[in-house]
C-alpha positions in Angstrom: 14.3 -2.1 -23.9 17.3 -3.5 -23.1 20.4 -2.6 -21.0 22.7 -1.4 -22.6 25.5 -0.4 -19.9 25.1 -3.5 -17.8 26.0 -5.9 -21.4 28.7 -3.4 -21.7 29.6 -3.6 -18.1 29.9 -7.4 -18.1 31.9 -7.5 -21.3 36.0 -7.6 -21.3 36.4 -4.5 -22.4 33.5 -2.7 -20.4 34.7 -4.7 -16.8 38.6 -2.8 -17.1 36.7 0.2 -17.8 34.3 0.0 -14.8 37.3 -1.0 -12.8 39.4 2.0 -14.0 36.8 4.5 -13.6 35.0 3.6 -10.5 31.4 3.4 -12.4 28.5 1.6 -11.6 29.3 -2.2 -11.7 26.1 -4.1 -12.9 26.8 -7.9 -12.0 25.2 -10.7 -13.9 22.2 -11.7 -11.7 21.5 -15.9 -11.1 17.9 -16.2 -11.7 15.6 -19.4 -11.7 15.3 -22.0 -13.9 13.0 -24.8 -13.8 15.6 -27.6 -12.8 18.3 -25.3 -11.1 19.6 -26.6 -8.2 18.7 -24.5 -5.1 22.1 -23.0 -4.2 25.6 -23.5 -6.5 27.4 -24.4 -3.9 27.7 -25.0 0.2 25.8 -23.1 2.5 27.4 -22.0 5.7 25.4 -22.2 8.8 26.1 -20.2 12.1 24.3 -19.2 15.6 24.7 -17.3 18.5 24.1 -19.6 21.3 20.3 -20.6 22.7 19.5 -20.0 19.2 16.0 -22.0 18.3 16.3 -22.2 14.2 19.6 -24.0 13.4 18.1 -27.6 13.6 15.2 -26.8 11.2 17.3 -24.9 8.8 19.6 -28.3 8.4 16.5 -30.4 8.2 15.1 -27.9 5.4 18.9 -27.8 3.4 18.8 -31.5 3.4 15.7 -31.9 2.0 16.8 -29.8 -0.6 19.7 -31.6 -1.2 22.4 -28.7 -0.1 25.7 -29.4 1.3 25.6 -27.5 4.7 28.6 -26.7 6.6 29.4 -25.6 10.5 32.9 -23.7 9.7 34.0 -21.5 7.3 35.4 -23.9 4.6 36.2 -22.4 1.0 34.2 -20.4 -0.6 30.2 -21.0 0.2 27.0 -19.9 -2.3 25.1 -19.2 1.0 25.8 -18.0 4.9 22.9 -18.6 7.3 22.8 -17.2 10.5 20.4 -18.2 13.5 20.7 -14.8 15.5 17.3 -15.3 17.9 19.6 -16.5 20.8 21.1 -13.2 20.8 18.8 -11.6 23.9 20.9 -8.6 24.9 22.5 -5.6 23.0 25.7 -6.7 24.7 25.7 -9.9 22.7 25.5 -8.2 19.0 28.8 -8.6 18.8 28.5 -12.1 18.0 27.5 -10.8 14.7 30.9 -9.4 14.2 32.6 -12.5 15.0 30.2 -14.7 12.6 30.3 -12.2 9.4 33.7 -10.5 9.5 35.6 -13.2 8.2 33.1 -14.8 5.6 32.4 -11.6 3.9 34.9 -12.3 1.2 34.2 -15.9 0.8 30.4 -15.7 0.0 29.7 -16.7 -4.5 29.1 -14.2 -7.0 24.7 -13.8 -6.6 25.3 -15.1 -3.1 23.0 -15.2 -0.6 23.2 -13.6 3.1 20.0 -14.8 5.3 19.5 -13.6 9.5 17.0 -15.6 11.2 15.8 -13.6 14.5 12.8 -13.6 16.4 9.9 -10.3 15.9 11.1 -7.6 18.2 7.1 -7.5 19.4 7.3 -11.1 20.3 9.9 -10.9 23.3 10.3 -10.8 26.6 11.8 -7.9 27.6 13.2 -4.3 26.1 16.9 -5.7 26.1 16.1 -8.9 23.6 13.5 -6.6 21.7 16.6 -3.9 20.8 19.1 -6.5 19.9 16.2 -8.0 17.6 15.5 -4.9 16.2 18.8 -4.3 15.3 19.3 -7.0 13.0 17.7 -5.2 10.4 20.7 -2.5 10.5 23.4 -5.4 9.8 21.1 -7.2 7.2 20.5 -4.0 5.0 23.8 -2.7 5.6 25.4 -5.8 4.1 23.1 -5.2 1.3 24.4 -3.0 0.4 28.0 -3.6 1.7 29.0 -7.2 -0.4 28.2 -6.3 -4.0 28.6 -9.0 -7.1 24.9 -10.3 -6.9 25.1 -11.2 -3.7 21.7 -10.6 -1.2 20.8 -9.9 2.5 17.7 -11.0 4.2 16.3 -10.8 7.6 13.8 -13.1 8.3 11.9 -13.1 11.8 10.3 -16.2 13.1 7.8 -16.1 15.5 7.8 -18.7 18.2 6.1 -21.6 17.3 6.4 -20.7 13.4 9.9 -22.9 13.1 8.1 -25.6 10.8 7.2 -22.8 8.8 10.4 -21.8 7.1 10.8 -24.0 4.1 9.0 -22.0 1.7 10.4 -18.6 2.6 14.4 -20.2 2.6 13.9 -22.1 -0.8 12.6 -18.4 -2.0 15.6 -16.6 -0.7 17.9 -18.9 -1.4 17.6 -19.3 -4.9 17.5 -17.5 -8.1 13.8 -16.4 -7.8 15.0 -14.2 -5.6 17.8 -12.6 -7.7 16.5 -8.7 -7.4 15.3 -8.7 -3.8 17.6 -7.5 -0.7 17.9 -6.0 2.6 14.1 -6.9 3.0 12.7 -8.1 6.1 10.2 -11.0 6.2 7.7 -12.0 9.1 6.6 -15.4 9.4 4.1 -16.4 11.9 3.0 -19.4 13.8 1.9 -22.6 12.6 2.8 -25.4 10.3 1.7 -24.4 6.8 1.4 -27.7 4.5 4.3 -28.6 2.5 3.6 -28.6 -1.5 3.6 -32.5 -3.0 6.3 -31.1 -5.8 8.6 -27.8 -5.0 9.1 -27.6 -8.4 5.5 -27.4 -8.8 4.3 -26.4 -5.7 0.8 -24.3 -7.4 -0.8 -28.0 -8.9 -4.1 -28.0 -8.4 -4.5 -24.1 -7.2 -7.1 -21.8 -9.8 -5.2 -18.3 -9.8 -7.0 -14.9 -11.1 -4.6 -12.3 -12.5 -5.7 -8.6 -13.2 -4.3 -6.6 -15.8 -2.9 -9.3 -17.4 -2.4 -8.7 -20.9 1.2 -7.1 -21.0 4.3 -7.0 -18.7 4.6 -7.9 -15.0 0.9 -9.1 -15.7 2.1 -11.5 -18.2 4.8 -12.3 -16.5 3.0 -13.4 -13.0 0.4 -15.4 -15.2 3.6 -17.1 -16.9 4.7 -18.0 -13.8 2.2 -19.1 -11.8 1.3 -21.6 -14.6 5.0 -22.7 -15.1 4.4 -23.6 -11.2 1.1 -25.6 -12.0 -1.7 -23.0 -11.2 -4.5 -22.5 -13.6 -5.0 -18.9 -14.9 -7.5 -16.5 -15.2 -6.3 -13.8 -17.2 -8.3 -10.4 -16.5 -7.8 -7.0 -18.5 -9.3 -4.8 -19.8 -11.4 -5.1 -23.1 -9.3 -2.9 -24.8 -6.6 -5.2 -24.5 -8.2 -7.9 -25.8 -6.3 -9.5 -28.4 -3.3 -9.3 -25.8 -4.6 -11.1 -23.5 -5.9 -13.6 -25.4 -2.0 -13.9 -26.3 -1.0 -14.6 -22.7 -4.3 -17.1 -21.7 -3.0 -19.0 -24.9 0.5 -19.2 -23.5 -0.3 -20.3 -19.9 -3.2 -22.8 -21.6 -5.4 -20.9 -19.1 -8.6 -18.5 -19.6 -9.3 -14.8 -20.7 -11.4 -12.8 -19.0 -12.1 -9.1 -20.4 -13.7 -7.0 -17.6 -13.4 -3.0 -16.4 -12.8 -3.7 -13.0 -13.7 0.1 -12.0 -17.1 -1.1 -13.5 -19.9 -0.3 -10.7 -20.8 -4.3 -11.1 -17.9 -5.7 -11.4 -17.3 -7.5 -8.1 -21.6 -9.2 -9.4 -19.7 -10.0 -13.1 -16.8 -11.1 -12.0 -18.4 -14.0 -9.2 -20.8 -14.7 -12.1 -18.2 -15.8 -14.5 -16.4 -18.0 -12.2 -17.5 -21.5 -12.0 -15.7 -22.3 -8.7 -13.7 -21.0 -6.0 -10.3 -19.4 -6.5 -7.0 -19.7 -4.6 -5.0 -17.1 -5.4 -5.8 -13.4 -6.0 -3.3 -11.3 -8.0 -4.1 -7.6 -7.9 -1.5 -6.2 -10.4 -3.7 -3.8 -12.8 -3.0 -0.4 -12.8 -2.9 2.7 -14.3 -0.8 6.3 -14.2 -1.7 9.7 -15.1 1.7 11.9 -14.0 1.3 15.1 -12.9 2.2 17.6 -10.1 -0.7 18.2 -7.7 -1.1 21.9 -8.8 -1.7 20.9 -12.8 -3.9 17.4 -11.9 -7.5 17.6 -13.4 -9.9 15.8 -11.2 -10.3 13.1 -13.8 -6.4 12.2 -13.2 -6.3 11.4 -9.6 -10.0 9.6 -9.5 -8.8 7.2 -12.1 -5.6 6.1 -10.9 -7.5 5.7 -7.4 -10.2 3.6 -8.6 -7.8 1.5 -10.9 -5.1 0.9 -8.2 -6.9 0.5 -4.6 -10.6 1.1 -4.9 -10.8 -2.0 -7.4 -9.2 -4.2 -5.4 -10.8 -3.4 -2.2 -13.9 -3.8 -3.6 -12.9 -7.0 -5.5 -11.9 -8.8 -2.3 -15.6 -7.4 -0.6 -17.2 -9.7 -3.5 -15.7 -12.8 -3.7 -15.4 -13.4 0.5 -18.8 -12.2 0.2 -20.1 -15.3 -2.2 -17.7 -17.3 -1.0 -15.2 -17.4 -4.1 -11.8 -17.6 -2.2 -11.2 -20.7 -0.5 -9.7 -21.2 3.0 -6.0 -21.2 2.3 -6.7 -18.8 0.0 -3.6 -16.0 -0.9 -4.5 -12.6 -2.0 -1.3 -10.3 -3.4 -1.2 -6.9 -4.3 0.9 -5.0 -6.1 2.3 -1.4 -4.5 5.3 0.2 -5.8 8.0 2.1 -4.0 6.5 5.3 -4.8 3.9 4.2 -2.4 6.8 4.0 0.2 8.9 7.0 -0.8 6.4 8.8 -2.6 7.4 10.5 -6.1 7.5 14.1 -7.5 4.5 14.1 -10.0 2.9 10.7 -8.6 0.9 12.2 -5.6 -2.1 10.0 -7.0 -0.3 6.8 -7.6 2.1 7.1 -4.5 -1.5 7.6 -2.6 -3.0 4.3 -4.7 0.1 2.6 -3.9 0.0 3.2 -0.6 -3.3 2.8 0.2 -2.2 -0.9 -1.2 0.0 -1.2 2.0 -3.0 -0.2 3.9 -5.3 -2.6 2.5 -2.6 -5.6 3.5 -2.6 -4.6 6.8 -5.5 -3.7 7.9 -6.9 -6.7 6.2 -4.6 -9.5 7.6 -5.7 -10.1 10.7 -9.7 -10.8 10.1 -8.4 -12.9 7.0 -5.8 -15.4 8.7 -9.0 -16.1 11.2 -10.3 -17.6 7.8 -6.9 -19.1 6.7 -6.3 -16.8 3.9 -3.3 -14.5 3.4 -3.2 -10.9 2.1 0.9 -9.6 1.0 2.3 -7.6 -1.2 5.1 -6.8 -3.1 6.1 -3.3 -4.0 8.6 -3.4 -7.5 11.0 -0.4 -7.7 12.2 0.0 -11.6 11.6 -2.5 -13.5 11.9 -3.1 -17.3 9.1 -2.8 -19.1 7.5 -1.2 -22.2 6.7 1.7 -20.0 9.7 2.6 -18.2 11.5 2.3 -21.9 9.9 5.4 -22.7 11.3 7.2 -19.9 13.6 9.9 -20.9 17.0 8.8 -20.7 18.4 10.0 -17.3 15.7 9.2 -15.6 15.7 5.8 -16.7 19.8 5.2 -16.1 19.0 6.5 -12.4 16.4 4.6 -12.3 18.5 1.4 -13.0 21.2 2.5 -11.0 20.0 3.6 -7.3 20.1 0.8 -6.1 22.5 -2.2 -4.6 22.5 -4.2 -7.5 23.4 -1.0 -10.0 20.6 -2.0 -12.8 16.7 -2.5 -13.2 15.0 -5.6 -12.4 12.7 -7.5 -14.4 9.0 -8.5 -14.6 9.8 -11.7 -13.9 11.7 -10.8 -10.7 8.0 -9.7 -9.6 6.1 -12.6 -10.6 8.9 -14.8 -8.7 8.1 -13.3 -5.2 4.2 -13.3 -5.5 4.8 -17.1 -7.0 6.1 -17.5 -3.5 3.2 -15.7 -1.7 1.1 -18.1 -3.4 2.8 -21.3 -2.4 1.0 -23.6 0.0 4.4 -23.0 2.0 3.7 -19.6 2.7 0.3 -20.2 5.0 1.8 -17.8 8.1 3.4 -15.0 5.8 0.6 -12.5 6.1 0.3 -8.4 6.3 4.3 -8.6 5.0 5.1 -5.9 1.9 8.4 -7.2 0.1 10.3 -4.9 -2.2 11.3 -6.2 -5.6 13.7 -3.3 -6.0 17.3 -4.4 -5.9 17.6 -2.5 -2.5 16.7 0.8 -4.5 18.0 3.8 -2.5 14.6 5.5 -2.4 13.1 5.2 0.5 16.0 2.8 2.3 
């Protein structure tokens, strides 16, 4: 499952090769591990003047204990730049003069994060444009800086600048390694802080579907590494699997069809107590074009995918069984952006997943509980090893970072979701896709 281009990329022999021939140039990715320091070296700091973010974004860097700097200075793991004083299109030049002569200086698996303000939050059209266009820049350099390095735009809204930690100590370090040029919406409020960043789940009871193999594994893994209890759901087919997993995480295995007509009434049954977190990953595929589908193809992957979790959520707000605070994260997929050839009923699953996020948001924040999701591009798994070749190299290859991502990259970006941190994230879809060229 493993591959086999990027190790011979990044050997001696392979990197003269790349070089030579212009090929695809798959860097070695910096991803988390408990202990890591959050950045591996300075972290640059810059703003266009009347910007409202630079003072927090010290206060969060020395918490962390990051060396910050004010002027370029050697080479820095990090560049941070406060753009939400920029209120006119005029003024986007500032961007020019910040990035232009950093752009060579930034780490190997760097990280590139805009702070502006939501274009719908303004005062008038001319801020609103020269908001809007810091979303061109951020995915541009995305795509622009190669060797690991990432690009972020992250919009504040006004009164949401206590509310940054959890999203900056995501993007800043390796948890992050195989998301870029995404934008991120945080809204107003002051979210509590976590006792212990490096556990910031203690205390939280999670429930993860379609747990037994995977990305499903790998969010329970995860989530438990970061101190929540697990519930591990699949299906009973895959019993002795997830048995596996509970076992790993020390957490409990439930076995339940979750397409069941009563399983919303089994599922709140089983629980003894309240849960936290939500994890909707289960999920199913039956490819085929439209014109060769059976009925039985597209009805399943529906009611696997979106009508399960839909109906899910209905149950446990309905008995009470997600606490205020609570986080609920789905899982989409960039087909569900892009759509696929041969996935019209999973693109339609996926992104009816979208849907669900959005349309839910608002009546949940009212009852201090979140609803995101994250939508993984190709990622390696058992299934996408059985791909047939080419489809599986371009698969790995469209996109910024020239190779697939793994589960873990997934369970690293619901993880942060989760995280008390994160109480004003909400209705936001984050790509885990290496800024994947389908759909960009």
């Amino acid at each position: 499952m493993g591959d086999r281009y990027a190790s011979f990329a990044n050997s001696g022999p392979g990197r003269s090769l790349v070089k030579r021939l212009g090929l695809p140039d798959p860097p070695r990715l910096r991803r988390y591990r408990p202990g890591d320091p959050l950045t591996d070296g300075p972290v640059l700091i810059g703003a266009a003047p009347g910007g409202r973010l630079g003072d927090q974004v010290r206060k969060v860097l020395a918490g962390a204990a990051v060396d910050t700097l004010d002027e370029p200075d050697g080479p820095h793991a990090a560049v941070i730049f406060d753009a939400t004083g920029i209120t006119d299109p005029a003024r986007l030049g500032e961007l020019y003069d910040f990035f232009h002569p950093v752009a060579r200086s930034l780490l190997r698996s760097g990280r590139v994060i805009v702070l502006g303000t939501p274009p719908s939050s303004v005062g008038g059209s001319h801020e609103a444009t020269a908001q809007r266009a810091l979303e061109g820049l951020t995915r541009s350099i995305g795509k622009e800086f190669g060797r690991g390095i990432t690009s972020q735009l992250v919009y504040v809204e006004p009164g949401g600048e206590g509310a940054l930690e959890s999203t900056l100590r995501f993007l800043l370090s390796g948890r992050s390694a195989y998301v870029s040029g995404q934008v991120v919406t945080i809204g107003a409020g002051n979210p509590p802080a976590p006792a212990d960043w490096q556990r910031p789940l203690a205390g939280k009871t999670a429930l993860v579907t379609g747990a037994a193999r995977g990305i499903g594994a790998a969010i329970a893994r995860v989530l438990a590494r970061d101190g929540a209890e697990v519930i591990a759901l699949d299906v009973p087919a895959a019993g002795d699997a997830l048995a596996g997993v509970a076992n790993d995480v020390r957490g409990r295995a439930l076995q339940l069809d979750l397409t069941g007509p009563e399983a919303g009434e089994r599922l709140a049954s089983y629980l003894s107590g309240p849960l936290d977190i939500v994890v909707h990953n289960a999920g199913i595929t039956r490819d085929r074009t439209i014109a060769k589908m059976d009925a039985d193809g597209w009805s399943s992957v529906l009611a696997v995918n979106l009508v399960a979790p839909s109906r899910i959520n209905d149950a446990l707000l309905a008995h009470g069984l997600l606490r205020a605070g609570g986080r609920i994260v789905g899982v989409s997929s960039i087909a569900g952006i892009a759509g696929n050839r041969g996935q019209t009923n999973y693109a339609t699953s996926k992104a009816g997943v979208i849907g669900l996020v959005e349309s839910s948001a608002p009546g949940l924040i009212e009852r201090g509980i979140t609803i995101n999701a994250v939508a993984p591009g190709f990622i390696e798994t058992a299934m996408t090893a059985k791909m047939p070749v080419t489809l599986r190299e371009a698969g790995r290859r469209m996109n910024s970072l020239s190779q697939g991502g793994l589960p873990v990259d997934v369970a690293e970006t619901i993880a942060w979701f989760a995280s008390p941190g994160s109480g004003t994230i909400t209705g936001n879809v984050v790509r885990v896709c290496g800024q994947s060229l389908l759909g960009a």
